[in-house]
C-alpha positions as CSV (number, residue, x, y, z in Angstrom):
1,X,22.9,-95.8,90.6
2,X,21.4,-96.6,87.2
3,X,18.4,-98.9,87.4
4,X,17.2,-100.7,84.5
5,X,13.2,-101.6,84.4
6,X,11.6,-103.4,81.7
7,X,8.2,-102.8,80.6
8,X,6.0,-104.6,78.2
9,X,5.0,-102.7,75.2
10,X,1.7,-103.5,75.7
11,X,-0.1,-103.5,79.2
12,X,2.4,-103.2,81.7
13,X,1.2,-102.4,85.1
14,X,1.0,-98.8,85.4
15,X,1.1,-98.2,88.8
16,X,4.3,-101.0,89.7
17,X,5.9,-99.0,87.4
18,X,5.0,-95.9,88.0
19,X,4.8,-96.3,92.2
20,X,8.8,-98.2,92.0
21,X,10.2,-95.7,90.1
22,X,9.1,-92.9,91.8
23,X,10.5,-94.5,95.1
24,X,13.7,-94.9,93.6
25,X,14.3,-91.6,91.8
26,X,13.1,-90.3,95.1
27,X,16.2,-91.7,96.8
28,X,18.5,-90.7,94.0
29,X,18.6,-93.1,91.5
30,X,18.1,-93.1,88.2
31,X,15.7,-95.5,86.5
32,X,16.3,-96.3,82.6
33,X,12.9,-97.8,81.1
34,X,13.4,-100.5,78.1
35,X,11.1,-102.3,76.4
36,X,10.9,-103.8,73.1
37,X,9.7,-101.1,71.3
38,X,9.8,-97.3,71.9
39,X,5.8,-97.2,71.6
40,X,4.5,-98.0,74.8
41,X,1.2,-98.0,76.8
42,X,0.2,-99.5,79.8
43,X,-2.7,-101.3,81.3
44,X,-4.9,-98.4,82.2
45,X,-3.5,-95.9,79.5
46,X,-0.5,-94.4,80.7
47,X,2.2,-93.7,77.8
48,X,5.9,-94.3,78.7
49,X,9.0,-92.7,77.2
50,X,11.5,-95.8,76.6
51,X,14.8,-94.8,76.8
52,X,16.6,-97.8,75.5
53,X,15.6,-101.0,73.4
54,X,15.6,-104.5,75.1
55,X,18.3,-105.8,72.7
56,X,20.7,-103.2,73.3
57,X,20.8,-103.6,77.2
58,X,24.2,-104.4,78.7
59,X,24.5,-105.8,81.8
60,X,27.5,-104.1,82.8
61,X,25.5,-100.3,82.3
62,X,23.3,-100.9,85.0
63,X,23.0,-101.9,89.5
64,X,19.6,-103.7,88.9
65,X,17.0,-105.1,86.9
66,X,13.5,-105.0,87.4
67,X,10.6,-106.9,85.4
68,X,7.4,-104.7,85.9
69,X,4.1,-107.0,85.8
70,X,0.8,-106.8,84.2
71,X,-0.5,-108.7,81.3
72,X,1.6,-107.6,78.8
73,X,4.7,-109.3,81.0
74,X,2.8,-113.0,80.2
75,X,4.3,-112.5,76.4
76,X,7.9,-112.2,78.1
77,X,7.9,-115.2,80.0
78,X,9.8,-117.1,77.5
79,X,11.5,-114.5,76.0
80,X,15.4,-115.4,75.8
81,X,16.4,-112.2,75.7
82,X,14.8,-111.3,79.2
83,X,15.8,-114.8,80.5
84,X,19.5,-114.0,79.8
85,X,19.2,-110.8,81.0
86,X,17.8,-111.9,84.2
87,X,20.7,-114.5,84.5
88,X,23.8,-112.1,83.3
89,X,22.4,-109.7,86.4
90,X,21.8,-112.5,89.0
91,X,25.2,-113.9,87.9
92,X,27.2,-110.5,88.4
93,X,25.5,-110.6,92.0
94,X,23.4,-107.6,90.7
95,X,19.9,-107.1,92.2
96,X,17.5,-108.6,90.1
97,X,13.6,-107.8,90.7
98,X,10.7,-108.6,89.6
99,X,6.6,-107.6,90.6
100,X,3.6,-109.4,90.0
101,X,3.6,-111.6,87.3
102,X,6.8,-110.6,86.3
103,X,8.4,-113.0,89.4
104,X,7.4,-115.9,86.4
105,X,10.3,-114.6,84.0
106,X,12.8,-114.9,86.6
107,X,11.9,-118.4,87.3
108,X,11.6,-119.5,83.7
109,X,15.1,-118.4,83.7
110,X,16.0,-120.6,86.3
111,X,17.5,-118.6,89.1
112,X,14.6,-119.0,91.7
113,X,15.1,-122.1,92.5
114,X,15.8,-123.0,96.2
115,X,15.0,-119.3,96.5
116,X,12.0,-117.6,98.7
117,X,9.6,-115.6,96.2
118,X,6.6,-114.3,95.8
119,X,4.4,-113.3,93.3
120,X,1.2,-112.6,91.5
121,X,-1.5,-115.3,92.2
122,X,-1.5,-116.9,88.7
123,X,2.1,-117.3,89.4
124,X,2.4,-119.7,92.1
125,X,2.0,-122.8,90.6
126,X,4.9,-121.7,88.4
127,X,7.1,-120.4,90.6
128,X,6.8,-123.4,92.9
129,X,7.2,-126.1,89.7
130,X,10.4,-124.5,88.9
131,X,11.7,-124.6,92.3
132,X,10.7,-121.3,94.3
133,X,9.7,-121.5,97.8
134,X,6.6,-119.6,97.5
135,X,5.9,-117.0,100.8
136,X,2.9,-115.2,99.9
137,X,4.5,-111.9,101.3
138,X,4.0,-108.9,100.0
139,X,7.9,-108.4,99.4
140,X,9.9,-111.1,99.5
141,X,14.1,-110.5,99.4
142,X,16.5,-113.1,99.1
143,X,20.2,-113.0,98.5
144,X,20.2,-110.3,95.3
145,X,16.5,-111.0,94.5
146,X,13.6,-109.2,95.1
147,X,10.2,-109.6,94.4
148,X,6.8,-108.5,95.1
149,X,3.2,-109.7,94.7
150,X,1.5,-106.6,93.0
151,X,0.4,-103.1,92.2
152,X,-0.3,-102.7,96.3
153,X,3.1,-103.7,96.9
154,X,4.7,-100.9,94.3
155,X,6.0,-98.9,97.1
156,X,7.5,-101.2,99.7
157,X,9.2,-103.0,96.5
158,X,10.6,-99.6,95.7
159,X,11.4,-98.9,99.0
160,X,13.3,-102.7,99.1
161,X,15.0,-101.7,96.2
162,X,16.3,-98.8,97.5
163,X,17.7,-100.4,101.0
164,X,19.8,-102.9,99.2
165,X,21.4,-100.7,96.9
């Protein structure tokens, strides 16, 4: 199955990244990278090949979405683009994931409320204000959402990935 992940152009987490999408092309999947530009770097200096831009992302291409944390993710919180994204995937009953920080543009976008979540810890307070019952797990899965708390949790978030598909 084709995975989308989304990456910041600037300071994504390396190792979510990295740790989830080894998991998943492990298990036979194959995970597209988009961002906004085709220049990318991460947090601690890894370079990234994109292999599609943000705005020409369709829904319809792809089994999942996932929103890879890090600083860089805090300039996409707002973003419509990612917000409809995250909605057109949720919508289609599509799994639509999200690590560390990155938990915050799925509840911008409005589709975790009444959910469980979890999340970086600069997160909370956001993901409880719009509506997200906050677990403090390290993986949290509910209905066609998945999200995780942090770099420590790549693997298991990979691995929860790859059960539900």
């Amino acid at each position: 199955m084709k995975i989308l992940s989304f990456i910041a152009p600037q300071d994504y987490q390396d190792q979510e990244y990295g740790d989830s999408k080894m998991v998943l092309e492990a298990n036979g999947h194959v995970v597209i990278t988009a961002s906004t530009a085709y220049d990318v770097t991460g947090k601690f200096g890894s370079k990234t090949k994109v292999d599609v831009l943000l705005n020409e992302v369709e829904e319809k291409n792809y089994s999942a979405i996932i929103f890879i944390g890090g600083p860089g993710i805090y300039d996409y919180f707002d973003n419509q683009l990612c917000q409809k994204l995250a909605k057109e995937f949720y919508n289609a009953g599509k799994l639509t994931c999200a690590i560390c920080a990155g938990p915050s543009v799925l509840a911008n976008a409005g589709i975790l409320s009444g959910k469980k979540a979890t999340c970086f810890e600069s997160e909370i307070e956001n993901l409880k204000i719009k509506g997200a019952n906050y677990t403090g797990n390290d993986v949290e899965i509910d209905g066609n959402i998945i999200t995780a708390n942090g770099p420590h949790s790549a693997i298991k978030f990979g691995e929860a990935i790859t059960e539900i598909l």
